[in-house]
C-alpha positions in Angstrom: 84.4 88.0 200.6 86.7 87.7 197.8 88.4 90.8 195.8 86.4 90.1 192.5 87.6 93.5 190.6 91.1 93.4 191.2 91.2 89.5 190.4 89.0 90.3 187.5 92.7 92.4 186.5 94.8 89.8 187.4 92.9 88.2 185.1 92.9 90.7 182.0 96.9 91.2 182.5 97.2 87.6 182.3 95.2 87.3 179.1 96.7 90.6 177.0 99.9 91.3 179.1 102.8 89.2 178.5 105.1 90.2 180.7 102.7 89.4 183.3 103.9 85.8 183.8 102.3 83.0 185.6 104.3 83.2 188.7 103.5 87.0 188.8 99.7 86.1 188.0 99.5 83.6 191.0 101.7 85.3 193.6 99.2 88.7 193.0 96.1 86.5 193.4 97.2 85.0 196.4 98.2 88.8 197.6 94.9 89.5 197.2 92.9 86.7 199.3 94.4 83.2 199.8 93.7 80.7 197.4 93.5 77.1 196.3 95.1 75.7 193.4 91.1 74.9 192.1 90.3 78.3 192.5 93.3 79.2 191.0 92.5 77.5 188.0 89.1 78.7 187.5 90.3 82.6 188.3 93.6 82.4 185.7 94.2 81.5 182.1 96.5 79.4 183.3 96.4 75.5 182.5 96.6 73.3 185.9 99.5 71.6 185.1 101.2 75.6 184.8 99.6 76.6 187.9 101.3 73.5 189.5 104.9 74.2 188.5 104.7 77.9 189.4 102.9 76.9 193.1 106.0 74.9 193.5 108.7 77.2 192.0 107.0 80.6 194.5 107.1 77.5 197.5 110.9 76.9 197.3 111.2 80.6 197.4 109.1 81.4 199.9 106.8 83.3 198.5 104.2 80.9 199.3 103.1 78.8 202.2 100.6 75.9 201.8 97.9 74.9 204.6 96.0 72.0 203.9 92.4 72.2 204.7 90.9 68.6 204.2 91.8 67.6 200.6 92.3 70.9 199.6 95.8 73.2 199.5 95.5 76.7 200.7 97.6 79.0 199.5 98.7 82.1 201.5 101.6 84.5 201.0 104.8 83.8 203.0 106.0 85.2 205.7 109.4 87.4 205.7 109.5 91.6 205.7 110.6 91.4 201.4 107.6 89.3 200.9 105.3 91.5 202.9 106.3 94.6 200.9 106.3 92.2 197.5 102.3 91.8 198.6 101.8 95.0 199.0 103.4 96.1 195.6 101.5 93.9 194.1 98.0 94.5 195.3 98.9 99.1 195.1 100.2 98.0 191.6 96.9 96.9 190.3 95.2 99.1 192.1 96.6 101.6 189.9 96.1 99.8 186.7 100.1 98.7 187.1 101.6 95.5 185.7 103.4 94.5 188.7 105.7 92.7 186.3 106.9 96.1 184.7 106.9 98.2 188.0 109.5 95.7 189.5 111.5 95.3 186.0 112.1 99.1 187.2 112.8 98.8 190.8 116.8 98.9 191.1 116.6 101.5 188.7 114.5 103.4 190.6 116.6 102.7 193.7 119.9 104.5 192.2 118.3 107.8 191.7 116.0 107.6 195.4 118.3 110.1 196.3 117.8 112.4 194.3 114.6 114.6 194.8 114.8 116.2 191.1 116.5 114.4 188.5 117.3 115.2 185.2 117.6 112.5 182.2 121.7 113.3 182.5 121.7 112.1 185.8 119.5 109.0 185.0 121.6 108.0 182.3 125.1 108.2 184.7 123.5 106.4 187.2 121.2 103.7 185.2 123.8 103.0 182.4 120.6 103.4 180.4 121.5 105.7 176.9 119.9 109.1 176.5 116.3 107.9 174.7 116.1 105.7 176.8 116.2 107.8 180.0 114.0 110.0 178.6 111.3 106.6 178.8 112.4 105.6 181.7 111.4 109.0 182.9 108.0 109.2 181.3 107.3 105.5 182.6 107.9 107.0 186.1 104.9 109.6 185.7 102.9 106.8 184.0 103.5 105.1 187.5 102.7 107.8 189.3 105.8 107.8 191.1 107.5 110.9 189.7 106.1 114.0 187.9 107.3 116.7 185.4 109.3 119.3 187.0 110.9 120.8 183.7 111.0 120.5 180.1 113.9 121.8 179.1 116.5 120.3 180.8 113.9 117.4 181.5 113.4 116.7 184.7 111.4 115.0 186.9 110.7 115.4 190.9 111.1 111.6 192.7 107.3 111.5 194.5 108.9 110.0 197.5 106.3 110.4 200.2 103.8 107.9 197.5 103.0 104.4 199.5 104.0 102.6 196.5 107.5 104.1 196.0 108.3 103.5 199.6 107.4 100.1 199.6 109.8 99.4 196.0 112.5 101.1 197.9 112.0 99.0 201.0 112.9 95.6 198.9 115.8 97.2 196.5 117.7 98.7 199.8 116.4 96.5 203.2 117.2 98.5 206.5 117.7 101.6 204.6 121.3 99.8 203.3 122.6 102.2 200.4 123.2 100.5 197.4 126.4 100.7 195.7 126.5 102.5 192.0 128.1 101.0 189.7 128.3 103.4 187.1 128.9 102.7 183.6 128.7 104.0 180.2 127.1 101.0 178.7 125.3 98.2 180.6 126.9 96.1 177.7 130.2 95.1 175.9 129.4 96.1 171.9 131.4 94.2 169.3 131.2 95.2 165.7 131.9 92.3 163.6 132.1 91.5 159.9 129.4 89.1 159.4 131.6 85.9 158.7 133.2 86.9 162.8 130.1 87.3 164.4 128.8 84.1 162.5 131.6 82.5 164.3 131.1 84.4 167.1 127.6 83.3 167.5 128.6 79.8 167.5 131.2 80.4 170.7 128.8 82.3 173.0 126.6 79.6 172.6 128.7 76.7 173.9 130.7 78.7 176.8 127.0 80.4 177.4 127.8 83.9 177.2 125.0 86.2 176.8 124.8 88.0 174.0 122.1 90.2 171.9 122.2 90.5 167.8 121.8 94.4 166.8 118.9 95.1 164.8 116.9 91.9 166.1 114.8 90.9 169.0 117.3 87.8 169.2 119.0 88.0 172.8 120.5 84.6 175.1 120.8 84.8 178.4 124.0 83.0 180.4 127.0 84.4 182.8 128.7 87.3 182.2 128.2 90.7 180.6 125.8 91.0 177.6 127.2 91.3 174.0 125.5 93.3 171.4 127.3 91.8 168.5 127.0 94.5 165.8 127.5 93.4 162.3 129.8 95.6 160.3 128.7 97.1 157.0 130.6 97.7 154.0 131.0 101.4 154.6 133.7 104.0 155.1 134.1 105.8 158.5 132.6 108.8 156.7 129.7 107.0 155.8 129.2 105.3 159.7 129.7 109.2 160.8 127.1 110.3 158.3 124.5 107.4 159.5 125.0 108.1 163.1 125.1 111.5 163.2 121.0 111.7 162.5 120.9 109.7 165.8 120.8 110.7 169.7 123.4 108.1 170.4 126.0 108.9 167.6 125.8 112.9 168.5 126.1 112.4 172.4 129.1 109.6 171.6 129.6 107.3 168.8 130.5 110.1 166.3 132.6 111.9 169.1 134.5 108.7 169.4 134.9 108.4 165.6 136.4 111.7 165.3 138.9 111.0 168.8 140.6 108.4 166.0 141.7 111.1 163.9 140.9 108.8 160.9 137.6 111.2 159.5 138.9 112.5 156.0 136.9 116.3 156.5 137.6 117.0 152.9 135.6 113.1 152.0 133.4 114.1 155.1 132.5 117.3 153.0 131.8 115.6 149.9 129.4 113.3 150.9 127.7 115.8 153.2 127.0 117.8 149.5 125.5 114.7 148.0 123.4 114.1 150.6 122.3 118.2 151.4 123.6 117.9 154.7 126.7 120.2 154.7 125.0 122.7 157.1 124.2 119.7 159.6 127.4 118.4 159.8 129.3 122.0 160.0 126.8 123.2 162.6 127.7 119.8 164.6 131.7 120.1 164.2 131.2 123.9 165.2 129.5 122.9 168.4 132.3 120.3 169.5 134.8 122.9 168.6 132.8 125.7 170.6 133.6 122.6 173.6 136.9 121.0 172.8 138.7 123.2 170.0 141.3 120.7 170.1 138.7 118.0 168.7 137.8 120.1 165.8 140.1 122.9 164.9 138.6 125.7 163.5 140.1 125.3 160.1 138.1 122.0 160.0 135.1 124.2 160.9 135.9 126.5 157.9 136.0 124.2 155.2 132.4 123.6 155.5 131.3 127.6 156.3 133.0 128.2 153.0 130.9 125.9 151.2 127.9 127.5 149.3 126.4 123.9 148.6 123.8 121.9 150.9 122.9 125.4 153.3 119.1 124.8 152.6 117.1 124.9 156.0 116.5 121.7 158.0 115.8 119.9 161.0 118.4 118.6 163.2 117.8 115.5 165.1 113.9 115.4 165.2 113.5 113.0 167.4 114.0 115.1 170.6 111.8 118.1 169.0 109.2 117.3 171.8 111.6 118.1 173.9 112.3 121.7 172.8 114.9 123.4 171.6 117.9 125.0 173.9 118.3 128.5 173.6 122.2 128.8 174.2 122.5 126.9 170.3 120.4 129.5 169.0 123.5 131.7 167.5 124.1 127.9 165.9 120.9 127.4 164.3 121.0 130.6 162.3 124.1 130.5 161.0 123.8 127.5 160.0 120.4 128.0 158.2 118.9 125.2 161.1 116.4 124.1 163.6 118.5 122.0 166.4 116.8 120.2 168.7 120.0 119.1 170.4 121.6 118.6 174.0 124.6 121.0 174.5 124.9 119.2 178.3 124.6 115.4 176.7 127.2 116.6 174.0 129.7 118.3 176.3 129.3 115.4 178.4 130.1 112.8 175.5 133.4 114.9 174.8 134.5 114.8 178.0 134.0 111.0 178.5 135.5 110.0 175.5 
């Protein structure tokens, strides 16, 4: 008797889920029940000819094994411990109303923080290479999984669900005979080049021929080839006031790239100032050069916190970084936020952190 419901969702992730590709599609039908390539056909949205190619592609890797049975092909899953645990991902996956695809996306992700039975979105980001936003999704598309859930909001952290069948069985794959994978820890999963447009024109041009991967900021336009991705950033016609000023209202440019602009020592405060009247933001960017010098008072002296205290202009009340406000505000940057006439919804750890890496 065939598994009718859970093709039936093969079926509807094939037809409104992209990243479900064919070779997913067919591997989790076959997971399911063998098949033929006929009923393959008639199960998936798939055209023959695509079925075809992918039967052949999962055969070479030995996903698949075929059995002929008159004129017909049957199609069963391969035999091999990996392939076995692939099947079973695949068939809990759906169970749970999971995209196989995107579970496994995750997987060695997932295996460099199995150690870890509560993790915070600081200790996903040093071990992922992922940025700060980023491990905050990472996070939530763990409890959307089911494989992790909320252990605390503020910091955020999550507790690893280890004893789950389906976590076990990701693990198994990403680290075979319990073999530790190494971490390779870095700051950014990617090399990022800011280029003036007539460079990264150029640019564009040279990763192409020697195939170097690379990724355009601000697009969906990525290449894949050998190597280390490049984001090629272009450059705008701005000062480094202005670049502080635009990144500063993001999670990135407080945990790091503003940190990194001030390490130059080429920020102008008195310029800095100015332009932080114009724009009523004179209270944002003193409360955020009082914090780093509340960390390193090296980085910002405390004169360089004065000359904005002193300044009567732009103190109206405002938010600070939004964009984390679901995830509450911390209590030890309240003496901050009324001094400053602000509500801060910042990370002291992910700023003290950024300080001390740069």
């Amino acid at each position: 008797m065939k598994h009718t419901n859970v093709l039936n969702i093969i079926h509807i992730f094939s037809l409104y889920r992209t990243r479900m590709n064919a070779d997913m599609a067919i591997f989790s039908a076959v997971s399911i029940t063998p098949q033929t390539i006929q009923e393959l056909t008639s199960i998936l949205p798939l055209s023959r000819h695509t079925v075809y190619k992918s039967v052949e592609r999962l055969s070479r890797a030995n996903l698949l094994s075929k059995q002929r049975q008159g004129k017909k092909v049957l199609l069963s899953v391969g035999r091999g411990y990996n392939t076995a645990k692939l099947q079973e991902i695949c068939i809990k996956a759906l169970s749970r109303g999971i995209d196989p695809d995107q579970l496994l996306a995750q997987s060695k992700r997932i295996a460099r923080i199995a150690d870890l039975d509560v993790v915070s979105a600081r200790q996903v980001q040093e071990r992922t290479g992922l940025s700060l936003p980023a491990a905050y999704r990472f996070m939530k598309l763990l409890e959307t999984f089911g494989l992790a859930k909320t252990e605390s909001m503020r910091p955020v952290a999550i507790r690893m669900l280890k004893s789950d069948e389906l976590f076990k069985a990701l693990l198994a794959i990403e680290r075979p005979g319990e073999e530790k994978i190494p971490l390779e820890l870095e700051e950014r999963p990617y090399l990022q080049r800011e280029l003036p447009p007539e460079e990264l024109e150029r640019r564009l041009f040279t990763n192409m021929v020697t195939r170097i991967p690379f990724a355009i900021d601000g697009t969906s336009f990525v290449t894949r080839g050998q190597g280390k991705l490049e984001l090629l950033t272009p450059t705008r016609n701005e000062t480094i006031e202005e670049k502080f000023m635009r990144l500063l209202s993001t999670p990135e440019g407080v945990e790091d790239a503003c940190i990194r602009m001030l390490r130059t020592n080429q920020v102008n405060y008195e310029q800095l100032l100015q332009l932080a009247r114009k724009r009523r933001m004179a209270n944002v960017v003193g409360c955020y050069l009082d914090i780093l010098h509340g960390i390193d008072e090296q980085l910002i002296p405390k004169s360089v916190v004065d000359l904005f205290k002193v300044d009567p202009v732009g103190r109206r009340h405002a938010v600070f970084l939004k964009q984390l406000k679901l995830i509450g505000k911390d209590v030890s940057l309240s003496r901050y936020a009324i001094e400053w006439n602000l509500e801060l919804y910042l990370d002291l750890d992910g700023i003290a952190h950024g300080v001390r890496s740069t």
